[in-house]
C-alpha positions as CSV (number, residue, x, y, z in Angstrom):
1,X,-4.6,-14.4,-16.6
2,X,-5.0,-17.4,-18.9
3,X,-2.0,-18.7,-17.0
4,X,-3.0,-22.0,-15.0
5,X,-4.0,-20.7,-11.2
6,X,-3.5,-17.2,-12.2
7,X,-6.7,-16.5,-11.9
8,X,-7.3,-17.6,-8.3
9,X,-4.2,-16.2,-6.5
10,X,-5.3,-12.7,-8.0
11,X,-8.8,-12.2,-6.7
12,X,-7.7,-14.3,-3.3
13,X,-5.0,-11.5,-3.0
14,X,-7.6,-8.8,-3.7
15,X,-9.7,-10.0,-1.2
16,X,-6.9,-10.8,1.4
17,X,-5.5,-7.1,0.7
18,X,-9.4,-5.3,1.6
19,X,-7.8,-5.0,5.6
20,X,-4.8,-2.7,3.9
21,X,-8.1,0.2,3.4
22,X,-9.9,-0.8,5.8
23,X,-8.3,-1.7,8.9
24,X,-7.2,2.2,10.1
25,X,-10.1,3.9,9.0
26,X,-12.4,1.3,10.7
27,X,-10.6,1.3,13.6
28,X,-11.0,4.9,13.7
29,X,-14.5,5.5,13.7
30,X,-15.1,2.8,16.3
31,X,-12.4,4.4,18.8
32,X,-13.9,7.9,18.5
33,X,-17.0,7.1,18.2
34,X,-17.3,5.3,21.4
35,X,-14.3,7.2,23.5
36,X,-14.9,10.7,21.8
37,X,-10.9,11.1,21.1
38,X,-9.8,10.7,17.6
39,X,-6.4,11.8,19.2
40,X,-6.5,7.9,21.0
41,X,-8.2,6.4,17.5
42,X,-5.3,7.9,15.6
43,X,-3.0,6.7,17.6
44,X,-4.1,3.0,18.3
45,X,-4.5,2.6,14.3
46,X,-1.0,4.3,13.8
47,X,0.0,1.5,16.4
48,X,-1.0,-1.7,14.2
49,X,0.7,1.0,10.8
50,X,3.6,0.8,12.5
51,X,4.1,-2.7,13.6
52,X,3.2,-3.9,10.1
53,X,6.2,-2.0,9.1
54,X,8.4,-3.9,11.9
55,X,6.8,-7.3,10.6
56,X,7.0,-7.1,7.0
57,X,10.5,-7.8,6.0
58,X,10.4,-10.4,8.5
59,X,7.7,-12.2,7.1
60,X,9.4,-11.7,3.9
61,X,12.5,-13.5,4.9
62,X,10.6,-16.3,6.4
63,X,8.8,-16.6,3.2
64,X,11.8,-16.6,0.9
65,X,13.0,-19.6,3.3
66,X,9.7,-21.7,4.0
67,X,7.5,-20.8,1.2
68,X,4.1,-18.8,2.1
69,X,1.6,-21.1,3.2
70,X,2.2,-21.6,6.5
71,X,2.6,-17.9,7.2
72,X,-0.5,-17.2,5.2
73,X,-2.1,-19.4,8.2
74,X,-1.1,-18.7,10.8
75,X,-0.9,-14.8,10.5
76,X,-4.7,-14.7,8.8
77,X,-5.3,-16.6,11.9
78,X,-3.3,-14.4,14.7
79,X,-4.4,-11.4,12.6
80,X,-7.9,-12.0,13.0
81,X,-7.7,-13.0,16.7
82,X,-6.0,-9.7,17.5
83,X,-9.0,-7.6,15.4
84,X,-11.7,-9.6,17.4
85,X,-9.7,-9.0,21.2
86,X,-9.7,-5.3,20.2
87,X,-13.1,-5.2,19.6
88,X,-14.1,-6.6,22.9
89,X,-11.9,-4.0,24.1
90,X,-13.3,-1.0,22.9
91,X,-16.7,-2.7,24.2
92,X,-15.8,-3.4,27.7
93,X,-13.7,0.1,28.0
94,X,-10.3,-1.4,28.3
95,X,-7.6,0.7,29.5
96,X,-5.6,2.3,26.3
97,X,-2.4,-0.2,26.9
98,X,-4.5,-3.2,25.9
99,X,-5.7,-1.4,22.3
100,X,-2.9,-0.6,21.6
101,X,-1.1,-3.8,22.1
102,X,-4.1,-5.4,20.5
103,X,-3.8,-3.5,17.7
104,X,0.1,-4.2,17.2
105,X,-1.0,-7.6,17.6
106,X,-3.0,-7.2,14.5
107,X,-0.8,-4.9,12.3
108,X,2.4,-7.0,12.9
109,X,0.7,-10.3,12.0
110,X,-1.2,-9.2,9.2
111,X,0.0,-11.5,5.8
112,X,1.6,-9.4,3.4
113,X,-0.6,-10.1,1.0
114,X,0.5,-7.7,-1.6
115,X,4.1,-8.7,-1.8
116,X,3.5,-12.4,-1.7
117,X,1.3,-12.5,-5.1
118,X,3.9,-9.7,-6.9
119,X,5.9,-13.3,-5.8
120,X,3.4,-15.6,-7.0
121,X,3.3,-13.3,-10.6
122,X,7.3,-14.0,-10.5
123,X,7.8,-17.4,-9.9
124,X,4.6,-18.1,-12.4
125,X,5.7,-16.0,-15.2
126,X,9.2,-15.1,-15.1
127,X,10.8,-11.9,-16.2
128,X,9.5,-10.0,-19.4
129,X,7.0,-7.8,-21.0
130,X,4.4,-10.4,-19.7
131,X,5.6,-9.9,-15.5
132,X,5.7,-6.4,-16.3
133,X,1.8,-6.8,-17.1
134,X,1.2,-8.6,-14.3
135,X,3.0,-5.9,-12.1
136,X,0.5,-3.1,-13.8
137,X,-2.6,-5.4,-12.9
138,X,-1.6,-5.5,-9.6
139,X,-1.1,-1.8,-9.0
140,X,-5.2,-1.9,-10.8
141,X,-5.7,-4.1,-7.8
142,X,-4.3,-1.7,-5.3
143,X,-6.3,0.9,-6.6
144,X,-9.6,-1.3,-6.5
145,X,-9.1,-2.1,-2.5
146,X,-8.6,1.6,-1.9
147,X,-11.5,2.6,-3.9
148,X,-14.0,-0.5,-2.3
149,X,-12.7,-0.6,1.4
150,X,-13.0,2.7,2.4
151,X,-16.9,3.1,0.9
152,X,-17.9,-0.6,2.2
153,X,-16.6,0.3,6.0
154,X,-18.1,3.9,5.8
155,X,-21.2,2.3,4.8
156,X,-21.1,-0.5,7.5
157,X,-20.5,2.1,10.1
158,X,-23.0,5.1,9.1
159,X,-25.9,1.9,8.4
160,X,-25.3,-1.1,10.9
161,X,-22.2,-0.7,13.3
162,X,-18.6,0.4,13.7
163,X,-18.5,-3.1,15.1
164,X,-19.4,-4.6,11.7
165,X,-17.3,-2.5,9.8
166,X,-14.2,-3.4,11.4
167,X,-15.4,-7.2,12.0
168,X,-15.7,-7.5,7.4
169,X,-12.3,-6.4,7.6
170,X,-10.6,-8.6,9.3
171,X,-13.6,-11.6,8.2
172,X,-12.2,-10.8,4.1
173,X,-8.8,-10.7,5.5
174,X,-9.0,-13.8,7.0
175,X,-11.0,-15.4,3.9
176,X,-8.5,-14.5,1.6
177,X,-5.7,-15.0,3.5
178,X,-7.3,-18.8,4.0
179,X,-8.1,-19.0,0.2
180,X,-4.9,-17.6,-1.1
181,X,-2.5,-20.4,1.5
182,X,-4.6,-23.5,-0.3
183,X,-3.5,-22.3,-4.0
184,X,-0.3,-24.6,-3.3
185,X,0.5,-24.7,-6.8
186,X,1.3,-20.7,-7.4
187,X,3.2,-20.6,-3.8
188,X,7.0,-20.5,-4.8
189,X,9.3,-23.0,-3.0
190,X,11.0,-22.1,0.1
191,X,14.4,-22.1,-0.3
192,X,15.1,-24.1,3.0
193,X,18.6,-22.9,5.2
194,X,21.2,-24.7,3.4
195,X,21.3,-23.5,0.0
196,X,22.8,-20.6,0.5
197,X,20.2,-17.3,0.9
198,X,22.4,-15.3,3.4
199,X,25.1,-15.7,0.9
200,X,22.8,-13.8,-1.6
201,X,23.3,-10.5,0.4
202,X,20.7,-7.8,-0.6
203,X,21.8,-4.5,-2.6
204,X,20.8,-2.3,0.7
205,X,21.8,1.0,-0.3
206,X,19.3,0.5,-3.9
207,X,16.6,-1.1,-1.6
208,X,16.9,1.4,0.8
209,X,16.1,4.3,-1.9
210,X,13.6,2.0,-3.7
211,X,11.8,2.0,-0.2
212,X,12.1,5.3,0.6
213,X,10.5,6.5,-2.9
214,X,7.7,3.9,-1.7
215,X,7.3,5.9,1.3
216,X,7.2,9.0,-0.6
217,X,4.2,7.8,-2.6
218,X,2.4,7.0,0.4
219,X,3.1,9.9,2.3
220,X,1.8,12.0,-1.1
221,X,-1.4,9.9,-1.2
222,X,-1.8,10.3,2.5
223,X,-1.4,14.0,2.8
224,X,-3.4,15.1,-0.5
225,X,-6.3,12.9,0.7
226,X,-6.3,15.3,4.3
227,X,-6.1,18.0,2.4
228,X,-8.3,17.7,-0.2
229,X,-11.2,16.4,2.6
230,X,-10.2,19.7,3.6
231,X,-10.7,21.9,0.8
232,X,-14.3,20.6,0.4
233,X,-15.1,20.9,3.8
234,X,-13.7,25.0,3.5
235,X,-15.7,25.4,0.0
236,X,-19.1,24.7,2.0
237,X,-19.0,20.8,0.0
238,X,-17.8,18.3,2.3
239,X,-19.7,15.6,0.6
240,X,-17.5,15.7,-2.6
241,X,-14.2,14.8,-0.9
242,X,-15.0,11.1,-1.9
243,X,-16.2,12.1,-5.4
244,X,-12.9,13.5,-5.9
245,X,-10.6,11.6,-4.2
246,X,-12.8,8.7,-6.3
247,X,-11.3,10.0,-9.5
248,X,-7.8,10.3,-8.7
249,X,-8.3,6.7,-7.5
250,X,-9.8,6.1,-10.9
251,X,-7.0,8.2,-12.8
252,X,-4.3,5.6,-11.5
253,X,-6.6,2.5,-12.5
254,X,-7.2,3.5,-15.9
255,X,-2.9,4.5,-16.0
256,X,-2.6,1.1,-14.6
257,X,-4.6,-1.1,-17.7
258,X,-2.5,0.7,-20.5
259,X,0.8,0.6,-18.8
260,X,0.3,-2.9,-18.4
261,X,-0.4,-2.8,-22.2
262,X,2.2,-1.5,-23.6
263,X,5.5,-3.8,-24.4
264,X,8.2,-1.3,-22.8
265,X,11.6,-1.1,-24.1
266,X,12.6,1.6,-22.1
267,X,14.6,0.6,-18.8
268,X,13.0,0.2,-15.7
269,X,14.8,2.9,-14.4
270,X,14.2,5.7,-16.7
271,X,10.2,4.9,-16.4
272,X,10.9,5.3,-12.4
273,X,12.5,8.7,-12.9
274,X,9.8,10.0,-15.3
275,X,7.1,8.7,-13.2
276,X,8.5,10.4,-10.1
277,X,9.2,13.9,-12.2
278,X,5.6,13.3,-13.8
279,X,3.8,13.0,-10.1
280,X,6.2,15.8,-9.1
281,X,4.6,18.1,-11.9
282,X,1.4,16.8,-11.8
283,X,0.7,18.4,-8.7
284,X,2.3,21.3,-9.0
285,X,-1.2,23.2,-9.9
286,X,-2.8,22.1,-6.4
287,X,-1.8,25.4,-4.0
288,X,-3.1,27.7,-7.0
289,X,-6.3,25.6,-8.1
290,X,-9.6,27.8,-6.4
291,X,-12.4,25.8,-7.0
292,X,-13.4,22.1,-6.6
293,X,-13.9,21.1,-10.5
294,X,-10.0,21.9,-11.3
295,X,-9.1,19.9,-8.3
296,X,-10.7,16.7,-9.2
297,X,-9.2,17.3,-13.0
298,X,-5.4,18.3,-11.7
299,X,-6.0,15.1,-9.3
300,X,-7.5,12.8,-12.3
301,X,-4.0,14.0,-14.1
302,X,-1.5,12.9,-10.9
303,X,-3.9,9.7,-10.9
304,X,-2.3,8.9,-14.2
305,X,1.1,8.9,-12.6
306,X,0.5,6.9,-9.6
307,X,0.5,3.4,-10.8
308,X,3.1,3.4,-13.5
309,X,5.5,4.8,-10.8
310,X,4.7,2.2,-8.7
311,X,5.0,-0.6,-11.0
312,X,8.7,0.7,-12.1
313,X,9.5,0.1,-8.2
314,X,8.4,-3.0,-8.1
315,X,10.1,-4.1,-11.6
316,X,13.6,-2.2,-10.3
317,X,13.2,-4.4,-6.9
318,X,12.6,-7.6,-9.4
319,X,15.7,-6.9,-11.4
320,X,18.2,-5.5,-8.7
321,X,17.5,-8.1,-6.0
322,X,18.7,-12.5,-5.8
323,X,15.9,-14.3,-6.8
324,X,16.5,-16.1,-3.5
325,X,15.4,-12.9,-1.4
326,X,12.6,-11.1,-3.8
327,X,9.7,-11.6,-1.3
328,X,11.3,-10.1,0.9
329,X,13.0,-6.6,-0.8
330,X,9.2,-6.2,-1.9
331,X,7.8,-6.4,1.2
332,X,10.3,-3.6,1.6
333,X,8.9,-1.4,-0.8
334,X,5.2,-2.6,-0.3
335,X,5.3,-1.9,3.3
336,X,7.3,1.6,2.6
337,X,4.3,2.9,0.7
338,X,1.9,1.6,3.2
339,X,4.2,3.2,6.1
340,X,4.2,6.7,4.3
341,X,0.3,7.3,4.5
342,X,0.2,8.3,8.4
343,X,2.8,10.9,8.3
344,X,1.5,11.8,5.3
345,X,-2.3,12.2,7.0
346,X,0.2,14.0,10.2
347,X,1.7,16.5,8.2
348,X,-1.4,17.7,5.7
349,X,-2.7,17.8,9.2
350,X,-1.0,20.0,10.8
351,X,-0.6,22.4,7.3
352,X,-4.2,22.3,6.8
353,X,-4.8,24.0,10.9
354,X,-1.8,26.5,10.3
355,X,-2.0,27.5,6.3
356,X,-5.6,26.5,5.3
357,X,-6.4,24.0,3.2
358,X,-5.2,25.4,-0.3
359,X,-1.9,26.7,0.6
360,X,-1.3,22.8,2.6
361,X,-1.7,21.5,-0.9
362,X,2.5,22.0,-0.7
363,X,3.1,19.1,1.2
364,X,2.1,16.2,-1.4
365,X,4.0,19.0,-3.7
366,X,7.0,19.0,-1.8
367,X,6.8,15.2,-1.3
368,X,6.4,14.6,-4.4
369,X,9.9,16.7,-5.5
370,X,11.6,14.5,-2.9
371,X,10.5,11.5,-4.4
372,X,11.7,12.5,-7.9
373,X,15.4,13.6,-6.5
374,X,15.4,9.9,-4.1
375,X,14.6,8.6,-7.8
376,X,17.7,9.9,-9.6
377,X,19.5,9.0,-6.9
378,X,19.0,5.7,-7.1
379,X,19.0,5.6,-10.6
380,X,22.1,7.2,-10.9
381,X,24.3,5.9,-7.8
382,X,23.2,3.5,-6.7
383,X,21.9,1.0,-9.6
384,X,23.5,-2.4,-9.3
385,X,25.6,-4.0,-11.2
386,X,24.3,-7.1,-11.5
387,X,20.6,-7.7,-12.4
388,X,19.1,-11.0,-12.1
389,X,16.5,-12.8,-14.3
390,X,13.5,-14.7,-12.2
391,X,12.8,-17.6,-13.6
């Protein structure tokens, strides 16, 4: 952080990222709330999920090429006129078509802010124990904007208006998206079309795993926050599904700080496998745990695991991938953890009407087994090679 412009591009990027928690649960409560289906408030906010999945990559390349201001602008800027034409049409009753291509508007041209300062981080510092830092302070981050965004729309909802709720996201997005485009000096260069970037082909197979353990983790975090709302609901305290899901969110944060604190010599890709075979265990206890106390401790404990695991993707992605292309395979990997949450939310779902809410407690379980075996996988198979040093 004592790093010229660090600073800056880290609390713009916090504040550009508060749409990533914001965005699909304030969209929800507006839809249901004023059309009484949370079947068509699901689906338009899995709408603009999806889409941002289609679009990230993309804006990824372009980055790579152009550099990131421009996209910053004019996405913060599309992104924010999409947020304010859905609004109008939930207001005016629109038919469905026009949400949901209004939210797809937004989704797909939402800046990926997350990916684009892991970039910043890599073209500032380079590679060593001090990017690996800067990785762990950015999966703190992560866990700030999904600890603030969900409590500041709740509140905006419940006390002034779903309206307003959903309007601060996309007015922070759009503020940090603004702020974070005019830090010129952090935004790396774009690479331009003749200097060879398609020559620099990606390692597809590695990124492929890489973004498929991302969409493990999201799909865990997804379906063990149904399910735990869930479990409080069934033990007669629905009020303490934030309270706990609060510490596991807390549990990652505090894992975050002293990862980023410790100089590693480990590989990155042992860490990944231990961290996926930690989460894996970690949440083993969840279908046998009876009361709410020993869920919020076993959750506090899989917190721990959460952000190490996703800083060693990260660092794998920033070692296995051309410089030329890094903006790009993170988006990959960003936008695979974001991706995973809604079938994640789907599944727990479904588990939680057929098996009850303790038995569901199996699918983040299972999940979580299947990210540890994608993990050695990739570790083992399909590691590249070559490994590249950002500087």
């Amino acid at each position: 952080m004592r790093r010229p412009g660090a600073g800056a591009f880290f609390a713009a990027g916090i504040t550009g990222r508060m749409p990533i928690s914001m965005l699909g649960l304030g969209t929800v409560i507006l839809i249901a709330r004023e059309s009484g289906s949370y079947g068509l408030a699901g689906a338009v906010s899995g709408v603009g999920v999806v889409a941002g999945a289609l679009t990230g990559p993309i804006q990824g390349r372009l980055v790579d090429r152009f550099g990131q201001r421009l996209l910053i602008l004019v996405g913060s800027v599309l992104c924010t006129i999409g947020l304010v034409g859905l609004l109008i049409a939930v207001r005016i009753d629109a038919p469905h078509w026009a949400l949901y291509l209004l939210s797809f508007v937004a989704g797909g041209t939402r800046p990926q802010v997350g990916s684009f300062v892991r970039a910043r981080w890599t073209y500032l510092l380079g590679r060593g124990r001090a990017l690996q830092t800067a990785f762990a302070l950015e999966a703190v981050g992560d866990e700030v904007v999904f600890i603030l965004g969900p409590v500041l729309v709740t509140f905006l909802a419940t006390q002034v208006s779903p309206y307003a709720a959903l309007g601060a996201a996309g007015a922070l997005g759009l503020f940090g998206g603004i702020w974070l485009a005019l830090l010129k000096a952090s935004d790396p260069p774009g690479r331009g079309k003749s200097d060879g970037v398609e020559q620099a082909p990606l390692p597809m197979l590695s990124l492929v795993l890489l973004s498929l353990i991302g969409v493990g983790l999201g799909a865990t975090l997804g379906s063990a926050e149904v399910v735990t709302v869930a479990f409080t609901a069934a033990e007669g305290q629905p009020g303490m599904s934030g309270v706990v899901l609060a510490v596991w969110a807390f549990g990652s944060l505090l894992a975050g700080l002293w990862y980023g604190s410790i100089h590693w010599r480990a590989p990155v890709e042992r860490r990944l496998l231990i961290g996926t075979i930690a989460l894996a265990i970690s949440l083993a206890p969840l279908p046998w745990v009876g009361n709410i106390f020993l869920v919020g401790v076993v959750l506090f404990f899989a917190g721990l695991t959460i952000a190490p695991t996703m800083v060693a993707v990260t660092a794998c992605v920033e070692e296995w991938v051309p410089p030329q292309r890094l903006t790009e395979a993170i988006t990959w990997t960003v936008t695979g953890i974001l991706l995973g949450v809604a079938p994640g939310n789907a599944a727990a779902g479904h588990a939680v009407d057929i098996w009850g809410a303790s038995t569901a407690y199996w699918v983040p379980v299972t999940i979580g087994i299947t990210c540890a075996l994608v993990a050695s996988i990739a570790v083992t198979f399909a590691r590249p090679k070559t490994r590249f040093a950002h500087n």
